[in-house]
Each structure stands twice: as C-alpha cells, then as structure tokens.
N, CA, C and O of each residue as an XYZ file, in Angstrom:
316
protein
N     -25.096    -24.815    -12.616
C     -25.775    -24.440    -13.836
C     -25.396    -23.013    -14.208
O     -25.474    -22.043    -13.454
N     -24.873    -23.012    -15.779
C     -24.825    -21.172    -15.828
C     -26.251    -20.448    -16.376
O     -27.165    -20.772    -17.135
N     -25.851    -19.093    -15.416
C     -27.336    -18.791    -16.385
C     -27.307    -17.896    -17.590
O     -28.305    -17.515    -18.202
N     -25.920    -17.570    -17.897
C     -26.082    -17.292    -19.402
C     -24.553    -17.554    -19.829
O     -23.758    -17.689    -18.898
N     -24.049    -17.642    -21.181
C     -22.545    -17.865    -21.224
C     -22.345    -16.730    -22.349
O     -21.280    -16.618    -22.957
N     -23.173    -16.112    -22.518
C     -23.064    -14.509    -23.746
C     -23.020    -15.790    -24.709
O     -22.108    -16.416    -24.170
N     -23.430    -16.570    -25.792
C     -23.329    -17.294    -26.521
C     -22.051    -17.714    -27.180
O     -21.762    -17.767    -28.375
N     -21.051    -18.124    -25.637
C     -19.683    -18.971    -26.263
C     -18.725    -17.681    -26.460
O     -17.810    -18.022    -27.210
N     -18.589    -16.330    -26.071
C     -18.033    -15.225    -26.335
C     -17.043    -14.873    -25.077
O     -17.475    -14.699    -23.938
N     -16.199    -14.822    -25.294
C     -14.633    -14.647    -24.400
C     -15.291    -13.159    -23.554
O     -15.608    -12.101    -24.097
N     -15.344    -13.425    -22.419
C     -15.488    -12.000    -21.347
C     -14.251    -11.926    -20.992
O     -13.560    -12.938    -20.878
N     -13.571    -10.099    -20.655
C     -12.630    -10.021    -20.541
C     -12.681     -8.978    -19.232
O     -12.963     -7.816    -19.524
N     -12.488     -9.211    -18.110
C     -12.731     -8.537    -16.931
C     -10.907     -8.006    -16.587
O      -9.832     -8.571    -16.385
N     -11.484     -6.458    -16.694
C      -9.733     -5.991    -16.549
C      -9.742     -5.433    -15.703
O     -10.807     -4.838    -15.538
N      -8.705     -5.218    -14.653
C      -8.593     -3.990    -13.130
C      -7.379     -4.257    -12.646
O      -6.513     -5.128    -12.737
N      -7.662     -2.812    -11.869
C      -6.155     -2.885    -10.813
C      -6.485     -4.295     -9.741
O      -5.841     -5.174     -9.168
N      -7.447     -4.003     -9.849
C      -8.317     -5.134     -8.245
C      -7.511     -4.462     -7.055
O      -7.019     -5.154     -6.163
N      -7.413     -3.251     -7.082
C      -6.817     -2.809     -5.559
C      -6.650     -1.448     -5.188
O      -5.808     -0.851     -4.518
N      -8.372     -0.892     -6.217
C      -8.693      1.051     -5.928
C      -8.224      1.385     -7.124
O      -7.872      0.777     -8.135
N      -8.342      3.122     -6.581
C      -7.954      4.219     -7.413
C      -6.449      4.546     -7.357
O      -6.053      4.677     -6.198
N      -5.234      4.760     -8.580
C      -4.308      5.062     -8.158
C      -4.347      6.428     -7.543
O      -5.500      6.811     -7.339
N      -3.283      7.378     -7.145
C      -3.338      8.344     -7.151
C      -3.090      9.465     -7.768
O      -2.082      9.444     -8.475
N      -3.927     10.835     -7.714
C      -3.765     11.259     -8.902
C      -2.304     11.495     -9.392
O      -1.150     11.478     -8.963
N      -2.925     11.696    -10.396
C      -1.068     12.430    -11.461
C      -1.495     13.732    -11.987
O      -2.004     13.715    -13.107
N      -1.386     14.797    -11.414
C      -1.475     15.676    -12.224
C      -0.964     16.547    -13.169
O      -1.437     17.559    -13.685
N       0.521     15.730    -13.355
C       1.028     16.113    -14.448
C       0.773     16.177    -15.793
O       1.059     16.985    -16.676
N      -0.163     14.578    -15.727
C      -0.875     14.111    -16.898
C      -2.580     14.398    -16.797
O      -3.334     14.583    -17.753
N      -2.859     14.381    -15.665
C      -4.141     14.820    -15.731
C      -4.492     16.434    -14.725
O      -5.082     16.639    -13.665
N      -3.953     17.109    -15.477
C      -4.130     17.911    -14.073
C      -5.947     18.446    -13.467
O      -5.970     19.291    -12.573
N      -7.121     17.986    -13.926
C      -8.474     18.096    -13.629
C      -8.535     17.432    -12.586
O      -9.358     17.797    -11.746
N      -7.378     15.816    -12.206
C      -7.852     15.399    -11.258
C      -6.843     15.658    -10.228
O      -6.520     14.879     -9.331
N      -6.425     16.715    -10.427
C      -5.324     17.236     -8.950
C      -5.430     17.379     -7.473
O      -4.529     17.348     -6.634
N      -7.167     17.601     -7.270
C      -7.595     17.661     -6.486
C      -8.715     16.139     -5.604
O      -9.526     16.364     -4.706
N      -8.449     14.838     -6.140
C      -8.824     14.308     -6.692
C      -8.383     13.257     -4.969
O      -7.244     13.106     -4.528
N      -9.596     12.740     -4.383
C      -9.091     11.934     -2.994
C      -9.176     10.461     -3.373
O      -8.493      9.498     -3.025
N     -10.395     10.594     -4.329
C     -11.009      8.729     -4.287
C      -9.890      7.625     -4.184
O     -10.241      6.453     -4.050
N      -8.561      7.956     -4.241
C      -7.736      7.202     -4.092
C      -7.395      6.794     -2.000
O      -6.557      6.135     -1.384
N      -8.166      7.339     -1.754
C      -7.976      6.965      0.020
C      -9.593      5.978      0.213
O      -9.670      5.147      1.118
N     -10.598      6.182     -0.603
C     -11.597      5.640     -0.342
C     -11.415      4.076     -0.731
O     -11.431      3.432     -1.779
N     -11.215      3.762      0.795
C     -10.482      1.909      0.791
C     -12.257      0.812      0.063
O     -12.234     -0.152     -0.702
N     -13.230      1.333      0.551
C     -14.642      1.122     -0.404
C     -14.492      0.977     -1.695
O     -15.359      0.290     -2.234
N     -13.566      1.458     -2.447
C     -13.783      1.273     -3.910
C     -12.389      0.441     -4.035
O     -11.699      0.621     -5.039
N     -11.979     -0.453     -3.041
C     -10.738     -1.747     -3.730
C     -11.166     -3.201     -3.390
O     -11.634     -3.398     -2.269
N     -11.057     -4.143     -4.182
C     -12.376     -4.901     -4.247
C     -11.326     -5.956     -4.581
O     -10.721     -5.616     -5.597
N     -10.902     -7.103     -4.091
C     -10.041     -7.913     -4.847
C     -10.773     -8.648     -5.610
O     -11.991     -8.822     -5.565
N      -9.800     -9.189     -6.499
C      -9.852     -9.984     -7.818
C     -10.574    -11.512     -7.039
O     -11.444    -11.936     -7.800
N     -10.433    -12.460     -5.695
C     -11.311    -12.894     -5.616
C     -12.516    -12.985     -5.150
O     -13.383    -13.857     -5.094
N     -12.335    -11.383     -4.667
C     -14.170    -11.042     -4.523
C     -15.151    -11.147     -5.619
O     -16.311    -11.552     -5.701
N     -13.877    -10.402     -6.819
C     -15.052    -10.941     -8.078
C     -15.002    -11.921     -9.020
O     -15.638    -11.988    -10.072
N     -14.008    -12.856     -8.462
C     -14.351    -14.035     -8.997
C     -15.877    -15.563     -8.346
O     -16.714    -16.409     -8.662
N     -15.040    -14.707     -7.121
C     -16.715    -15.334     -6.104
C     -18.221    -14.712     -6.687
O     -19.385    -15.038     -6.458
N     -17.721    -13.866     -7.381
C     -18.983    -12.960     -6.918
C     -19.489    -13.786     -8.656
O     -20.657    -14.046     -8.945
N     -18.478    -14.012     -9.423
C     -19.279    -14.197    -11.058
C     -19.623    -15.550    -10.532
O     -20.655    -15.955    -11.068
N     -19.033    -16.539     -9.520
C     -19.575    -17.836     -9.275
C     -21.409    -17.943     -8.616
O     -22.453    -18.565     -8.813
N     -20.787    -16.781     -7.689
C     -22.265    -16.517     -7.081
C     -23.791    -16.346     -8.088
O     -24.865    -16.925     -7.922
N     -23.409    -15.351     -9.135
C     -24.373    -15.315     -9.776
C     -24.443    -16.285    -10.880
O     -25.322    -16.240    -11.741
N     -23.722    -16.959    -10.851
C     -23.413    -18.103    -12.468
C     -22.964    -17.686    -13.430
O     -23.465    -18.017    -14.504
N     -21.546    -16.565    -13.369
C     -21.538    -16.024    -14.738
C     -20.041    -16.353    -15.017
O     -19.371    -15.960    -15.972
N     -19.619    -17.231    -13.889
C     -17.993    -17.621    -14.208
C     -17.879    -19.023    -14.592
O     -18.049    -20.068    -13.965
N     -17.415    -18.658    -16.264
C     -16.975    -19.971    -17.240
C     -16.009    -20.039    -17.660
O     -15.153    -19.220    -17.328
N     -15.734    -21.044    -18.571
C     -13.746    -21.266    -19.308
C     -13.422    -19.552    -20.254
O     -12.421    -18.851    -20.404
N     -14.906    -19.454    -20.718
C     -14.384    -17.995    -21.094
C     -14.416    -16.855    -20.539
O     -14.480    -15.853    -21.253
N     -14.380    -16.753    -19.198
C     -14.122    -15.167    -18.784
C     -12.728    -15.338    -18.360
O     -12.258    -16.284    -17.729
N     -12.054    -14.148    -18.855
C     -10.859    -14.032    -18.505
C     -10.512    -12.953    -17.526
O     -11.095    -11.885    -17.707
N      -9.679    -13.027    -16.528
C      -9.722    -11.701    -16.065
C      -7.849    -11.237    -15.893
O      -6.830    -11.853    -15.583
N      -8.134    -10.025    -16.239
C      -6.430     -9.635    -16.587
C      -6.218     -8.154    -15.196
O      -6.753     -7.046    -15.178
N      -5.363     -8.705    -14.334
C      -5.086     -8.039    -13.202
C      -4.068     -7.054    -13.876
O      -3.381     -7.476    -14.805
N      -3.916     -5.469    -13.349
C      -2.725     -4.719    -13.515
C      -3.194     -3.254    -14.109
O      -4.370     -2.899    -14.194
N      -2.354     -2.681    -14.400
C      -2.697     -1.154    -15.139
C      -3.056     -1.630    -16.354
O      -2.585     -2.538    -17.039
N      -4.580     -0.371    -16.634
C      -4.616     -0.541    -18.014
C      -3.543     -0.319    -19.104
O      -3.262     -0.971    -20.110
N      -3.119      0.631    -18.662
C      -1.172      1.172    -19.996
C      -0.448      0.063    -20.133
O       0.294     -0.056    -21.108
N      -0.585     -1.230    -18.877
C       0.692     -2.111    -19.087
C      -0.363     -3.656    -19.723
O      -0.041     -4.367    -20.675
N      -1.556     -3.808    -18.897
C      -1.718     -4.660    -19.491
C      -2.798     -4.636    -20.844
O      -2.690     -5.775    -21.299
N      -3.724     -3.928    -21.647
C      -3.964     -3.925    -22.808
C      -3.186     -3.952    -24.144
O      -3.646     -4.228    -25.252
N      -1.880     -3.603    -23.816
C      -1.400     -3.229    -25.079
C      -0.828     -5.139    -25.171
O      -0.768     -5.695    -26.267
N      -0.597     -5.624    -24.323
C      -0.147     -7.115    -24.484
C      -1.178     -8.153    -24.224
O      -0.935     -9.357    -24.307
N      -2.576     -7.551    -23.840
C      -3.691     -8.917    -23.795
C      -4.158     -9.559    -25.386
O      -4.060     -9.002    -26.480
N      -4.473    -10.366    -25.191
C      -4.637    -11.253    -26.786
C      -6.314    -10.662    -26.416
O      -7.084    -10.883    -25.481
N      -6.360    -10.199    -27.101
C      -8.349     -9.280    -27.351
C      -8.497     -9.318    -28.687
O      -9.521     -8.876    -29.208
C-alpha cells in the first residue's frame, strides 16, 4: 500500500550516492579547508535509498532517481 504518491507528481531523487567529493578550491576556495569528504557516514548507496522509500511506502513508477554529479547530470535530465 502507498502512503502517499504527492498526487501522481514525478519525484526526482538526485546524488552522487557515494559522499562528499573533495574539495576544489580553485573553484570554491571557502571550502579549502573542508574534510567531510573522508566522513565514510555521509555515503549512503543508491540502494539504501531505494529500500529505504520501499520501507516507508514512498517508492512508485514516479520517483525517479538520477545517480552522478550534479554539473553532468541536470543539464541532460528530462525535469
């Protein structure tokens, strides 16, 4: 049974599914100093959270989930 489906509305679940990259501080230099990329706690695979939307009832024909960098994959997802 689901317990809600957002009323028929395409969910779009986007991630690396595998942490923080590391910083760049060429482009960002604020996060130069920046570790969260060793904290193995924040990489979570893609079917942890696909279990996890089953677990709570929130995985239907419309959630989509798009694995990869945001720079590479938004500019080509159909949204």
């Amino acid at each position: 049974m689901m317990v809600f489906q957002l009323y028929g509305k395409k969910i779009w679940v986007a991630d690396l599914f595998d942490g923080l990259p590391e910083p760049d501080p060429s482009n960002f230099p604020e996060d130069r100093d920046s570790k969260l990329h060793n904290f193995k706690e924040l990489v979570t695979s893609e079917d942890t959270i696909i279990n996890n939307f089953k677990k709570y009832g929130l995985l239907y024909d419309k959630v989509v989930f798009l694995k990869g960098w945001f720079k590479d994959i938004m500019p080509v997802a159909t949204i």
